[in-house]
C-alpha positions in Angstrom: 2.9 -4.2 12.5 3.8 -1.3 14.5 6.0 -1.5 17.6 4.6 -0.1 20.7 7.8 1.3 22.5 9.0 3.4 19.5 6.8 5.1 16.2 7.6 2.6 14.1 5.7 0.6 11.6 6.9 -2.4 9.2 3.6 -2.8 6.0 3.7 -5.8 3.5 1.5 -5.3 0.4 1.2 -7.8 -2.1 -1.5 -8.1 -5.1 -1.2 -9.7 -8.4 0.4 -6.6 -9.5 2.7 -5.2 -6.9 4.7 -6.7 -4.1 6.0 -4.3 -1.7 7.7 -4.2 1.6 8.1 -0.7 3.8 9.8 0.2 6.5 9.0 3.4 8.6 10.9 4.8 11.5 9.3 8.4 12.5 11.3 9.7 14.6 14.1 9.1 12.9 17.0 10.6 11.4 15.9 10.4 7.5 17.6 7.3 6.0 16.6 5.5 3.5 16.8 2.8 1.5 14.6 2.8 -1.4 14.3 0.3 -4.7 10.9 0.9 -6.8 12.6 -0.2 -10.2 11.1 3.2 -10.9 14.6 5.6 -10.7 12.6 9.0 -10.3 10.6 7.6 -8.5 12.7 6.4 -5.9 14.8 9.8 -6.4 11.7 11.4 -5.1 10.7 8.8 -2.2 14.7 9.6 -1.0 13.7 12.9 -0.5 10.3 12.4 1.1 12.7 10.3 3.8 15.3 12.9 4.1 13.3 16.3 4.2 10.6 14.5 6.6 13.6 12.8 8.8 11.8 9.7 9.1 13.6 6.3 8.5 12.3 5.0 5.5 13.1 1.8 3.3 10.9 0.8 0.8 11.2 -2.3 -1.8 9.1 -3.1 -4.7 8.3 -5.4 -7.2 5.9 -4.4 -9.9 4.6 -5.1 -13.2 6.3 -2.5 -14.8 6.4 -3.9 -18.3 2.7 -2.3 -18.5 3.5 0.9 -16.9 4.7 2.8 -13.3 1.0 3.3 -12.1 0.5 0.4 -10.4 3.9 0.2 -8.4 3.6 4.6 -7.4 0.1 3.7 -6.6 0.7 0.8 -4.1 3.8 2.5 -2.1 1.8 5.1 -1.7 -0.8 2.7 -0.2 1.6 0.6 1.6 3.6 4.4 3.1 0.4 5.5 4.1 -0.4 2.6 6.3 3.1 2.1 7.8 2.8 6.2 8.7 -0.7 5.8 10.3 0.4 2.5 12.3 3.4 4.1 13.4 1.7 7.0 15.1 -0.6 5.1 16.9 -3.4 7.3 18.5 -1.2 10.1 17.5 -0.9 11.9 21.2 1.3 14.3 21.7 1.5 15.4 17.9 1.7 19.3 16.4 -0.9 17.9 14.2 -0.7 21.0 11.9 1.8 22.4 9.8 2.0 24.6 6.5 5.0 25.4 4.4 6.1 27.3 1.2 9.0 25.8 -0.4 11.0 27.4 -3.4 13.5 25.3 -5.3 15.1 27.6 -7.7 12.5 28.7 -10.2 9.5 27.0 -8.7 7.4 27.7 -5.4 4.8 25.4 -3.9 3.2 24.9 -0.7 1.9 22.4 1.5 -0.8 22.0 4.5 -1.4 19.1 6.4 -3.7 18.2 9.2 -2.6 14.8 10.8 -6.2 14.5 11.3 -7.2 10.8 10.8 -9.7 12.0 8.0 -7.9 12.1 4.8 -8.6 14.1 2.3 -6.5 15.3 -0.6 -6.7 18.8 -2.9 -4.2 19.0 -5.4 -3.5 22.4 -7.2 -0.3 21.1 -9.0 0.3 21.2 -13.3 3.1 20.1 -15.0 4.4 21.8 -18.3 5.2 18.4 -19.4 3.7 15.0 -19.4 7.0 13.0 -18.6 10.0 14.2 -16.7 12.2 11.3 -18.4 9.9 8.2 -18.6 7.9 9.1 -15.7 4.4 10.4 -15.7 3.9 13.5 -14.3 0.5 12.7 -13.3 1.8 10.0 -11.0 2.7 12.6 -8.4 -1.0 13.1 -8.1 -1.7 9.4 -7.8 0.9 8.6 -5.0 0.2 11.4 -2.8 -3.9 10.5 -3.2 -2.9 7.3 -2.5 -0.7 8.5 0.2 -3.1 10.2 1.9 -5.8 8.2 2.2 -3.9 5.4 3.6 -1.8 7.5 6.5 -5.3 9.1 6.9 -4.3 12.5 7.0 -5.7 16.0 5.2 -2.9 17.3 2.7 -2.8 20.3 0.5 -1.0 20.2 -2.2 -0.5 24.2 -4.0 2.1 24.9 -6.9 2.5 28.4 -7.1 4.9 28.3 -10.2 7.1 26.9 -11.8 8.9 26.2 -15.3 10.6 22.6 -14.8 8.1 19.6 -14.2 11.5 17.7 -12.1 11.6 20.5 -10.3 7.6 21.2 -9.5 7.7 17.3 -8.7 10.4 17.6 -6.1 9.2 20.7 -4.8 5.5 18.5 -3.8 7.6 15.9 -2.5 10.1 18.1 -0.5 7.3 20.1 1.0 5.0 17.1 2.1 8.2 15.9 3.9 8.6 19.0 5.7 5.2 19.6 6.5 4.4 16.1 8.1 7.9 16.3 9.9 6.6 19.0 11.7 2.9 18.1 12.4 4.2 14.5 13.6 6.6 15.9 16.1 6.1 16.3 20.3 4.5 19.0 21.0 5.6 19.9 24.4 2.6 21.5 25.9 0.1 18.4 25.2 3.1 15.6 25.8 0.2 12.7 25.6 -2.8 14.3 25.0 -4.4 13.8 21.6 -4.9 17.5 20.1 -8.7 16.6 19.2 -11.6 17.8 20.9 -13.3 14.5 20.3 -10.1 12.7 21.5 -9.5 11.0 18.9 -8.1 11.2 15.5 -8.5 7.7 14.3 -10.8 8.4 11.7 
């Protein structure tokens, strides 16, 4: 449910596999309370609340005695949706934003268009197929997730990198940059939506 004096959202999710419940506060001043049973996970989540400033808890259950698909999967869903509900008709929005970001060894860039239309291209590869116990190719699988659900267009580009935590964080970092950006005020549109149909709902 979002509310209609402030961008915020509040999404339920729950399936046979996966029960979650998400907060999201956009204009916020990225906090976050996150518990996926998933400790990466979560480690990454943190910073896609911190880097993007927007409010974020997230809880989840999950059947994680088969593996983490099912429980990255379904908060990606479930942040997707509280994001999208949260910005409404999206008036007043950037709407674009692109960013290179380097975290020691490793560069890698992200492009979103807030657009209503989502759409994901991922150029990322991990030297390894775990960083711990988590599978690198769930970063893939939350942001497709992700995307779909907050119904936005995000590019996903690793230029290099060595270290699969860091190439992870990097993606995550990034996207919270990027969409901190294109969901802020711009100033010269106020309430406008920035869409020569006038809408970007889908």
């Amino acid at each position: 449910m979002a509310s209609s004096t402030t961008r915020t959202a509040e999404i339920s999710r729950k399936t046979n596999e996966t029960a979650i419940a998400v907060k999201v506060g956009i204009d916020g001043e990225g906090r976050y309370d996150v518990a996926t049973g998933v400790g990466f996970f979560d480690h990454m989540l943190e910073q896609l609340s911190r880097h993007s400033l927007m409010d974020m808890t997230v809880k989840a259950e999950g059947d994680l005695h088969i593996d983490d698909h099912h429980t990255v999967e379904d908060c990606g869903i479930a942040i997707g949706k509280a994001i999208s509900e949260a910005l409404g008709e999206r008036r007043g929005i950037a709407r674009y934003a692109s960013l290179d970001l380097a975290m020691d060894e490793c560069l890698t860039r992200a492009a979103v268009d807030v657009s209503g239309r989502p759409f994901l291209v991922w150029d990322v590869a991990f030297p390894t197929q775990k960083i711990g116990t988590f599978d690198t190719e769930l970063v893939r699988e939350f942001f497709q997730a992700f995307s779909q659900n907050a119904g936005i267009t995000l590019h996903v580009t690793n230029h290099y990198g060595a270290n699969s935590h860091h190439i992870a964080e990097t993606c995550f970092k990034a996207v919270a940059r990027v969409l901190r950006a294109a969901c802020e005020a711009d100033p010269r549109q106020r309430d406008a939506v920035p869409s020569t149909k006038g809408s970007l709902k889908g």
